[in-house]
C-alpha positions in Angstrom: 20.1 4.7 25.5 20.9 4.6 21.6 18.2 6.9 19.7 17.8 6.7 16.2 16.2 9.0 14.1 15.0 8.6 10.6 14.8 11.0 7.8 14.5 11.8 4.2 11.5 9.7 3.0 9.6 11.0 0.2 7.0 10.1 -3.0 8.9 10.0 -6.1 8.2 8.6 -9.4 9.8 5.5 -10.8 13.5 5.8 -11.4 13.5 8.6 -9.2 16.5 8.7 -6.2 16.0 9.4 -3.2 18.5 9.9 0.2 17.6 8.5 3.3 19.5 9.7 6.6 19.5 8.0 10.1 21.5 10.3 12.7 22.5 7.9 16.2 22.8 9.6 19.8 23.8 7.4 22.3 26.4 5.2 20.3 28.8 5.3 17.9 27.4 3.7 14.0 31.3 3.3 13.3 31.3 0.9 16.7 33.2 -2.4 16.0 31.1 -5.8 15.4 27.9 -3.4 15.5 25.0 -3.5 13.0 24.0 0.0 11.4 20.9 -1.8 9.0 17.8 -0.5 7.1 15.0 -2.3 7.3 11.8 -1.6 5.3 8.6 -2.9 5.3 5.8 -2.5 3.2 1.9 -3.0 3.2 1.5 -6.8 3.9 4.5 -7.4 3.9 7.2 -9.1 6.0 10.3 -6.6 7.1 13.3 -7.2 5.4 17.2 -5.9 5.8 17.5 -3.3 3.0 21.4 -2.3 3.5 23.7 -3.0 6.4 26.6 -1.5 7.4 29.5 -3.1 10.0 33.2 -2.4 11.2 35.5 -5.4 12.0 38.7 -3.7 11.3 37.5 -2.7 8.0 33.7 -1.5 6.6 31.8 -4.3 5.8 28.3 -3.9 3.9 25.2 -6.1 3.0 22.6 -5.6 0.1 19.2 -7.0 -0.2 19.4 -8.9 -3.6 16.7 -7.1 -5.1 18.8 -3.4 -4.3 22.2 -4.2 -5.3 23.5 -2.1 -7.4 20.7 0.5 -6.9 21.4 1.4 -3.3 24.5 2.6 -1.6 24.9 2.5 2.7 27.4 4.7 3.7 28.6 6.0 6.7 29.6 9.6 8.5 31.8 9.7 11.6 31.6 12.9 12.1 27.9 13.5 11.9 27.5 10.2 13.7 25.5 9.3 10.6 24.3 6.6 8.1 22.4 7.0 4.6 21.2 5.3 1.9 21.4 6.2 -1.2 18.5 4.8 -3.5 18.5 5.2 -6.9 16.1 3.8 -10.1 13.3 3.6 -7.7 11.3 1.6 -8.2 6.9 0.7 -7.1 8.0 -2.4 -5.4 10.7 -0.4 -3.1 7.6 1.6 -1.2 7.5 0.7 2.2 8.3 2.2 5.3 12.0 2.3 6.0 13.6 2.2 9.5 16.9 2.9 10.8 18.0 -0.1 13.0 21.0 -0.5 14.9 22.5 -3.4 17.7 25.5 -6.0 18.4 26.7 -8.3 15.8 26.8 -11.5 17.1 28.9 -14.7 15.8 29.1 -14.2 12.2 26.2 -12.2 11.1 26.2 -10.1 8.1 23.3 -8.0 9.7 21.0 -9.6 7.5 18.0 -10.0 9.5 15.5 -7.8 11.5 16.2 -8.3 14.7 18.3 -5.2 16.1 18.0 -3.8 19.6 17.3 -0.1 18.8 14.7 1.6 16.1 14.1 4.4 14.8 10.4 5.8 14.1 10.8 5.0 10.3 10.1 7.7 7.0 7.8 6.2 4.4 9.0 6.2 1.0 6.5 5.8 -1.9 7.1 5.4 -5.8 4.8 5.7 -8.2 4.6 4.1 -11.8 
């Protein structure tokens, strides 16, 4: 059973930075063809892939338009670990923020929200 579990969440002001962690027990985030994503979802709205992170024979990563360039998803073998790195926060970035993890299938770029495992999510708020 994969368990993931979310931390690092915060209230921060705008262009503040912020480091979310998401440790995994039960699998392996460096796992070929195997989505390591953060998905975030704010109040009313939709959830949306933040940041994903995948192996197939090299590291492979996918950025939410609206974050490129502001947040980083990297990855720790040894802790069994993935992060994001979020800097020049900004209002429109609050939302809860989940740690999601399961199979790539076909070509996917583990752009969309539908992985097998979850963590319990850390909210992250910014304030103007």
């Amino acid at each position: 059973q994969v368990q993931l579990v979310e931390s690092g969440g915060d209230s921060v002001q705008t262009g503040g930075s912020l480091r979310l962690s998401c440790t995994a027990s039960g699998h392996s985030t460096s796992t070929t063809n195997y989505c390591m994503s953060w998905v975030r979802q704010g109040p009313g709205k939709q959830r949306e892939v933040v940041a994903s992170i995948f192996f197939t024979g090299g590291k492979n990563t996918y950025y939410l338009n609206s974050v490129k360039g502001r947040f980083t998803i990297s990855q720790d073998n040894a802790k069994n670990t993935v992060f994001l790195q979020m800097n020049d926060l900004k209002p429109e970035d609050t939302a809860m923020y989940y740690c999601a993890a399961g199979p790539r299938t076909g070509g996917s770029i583990c752009n969309r929200p539908d992985f097998d495992y979850w963590g319990q999510g850390t909210q992250v708020t910014v304030s103007s």
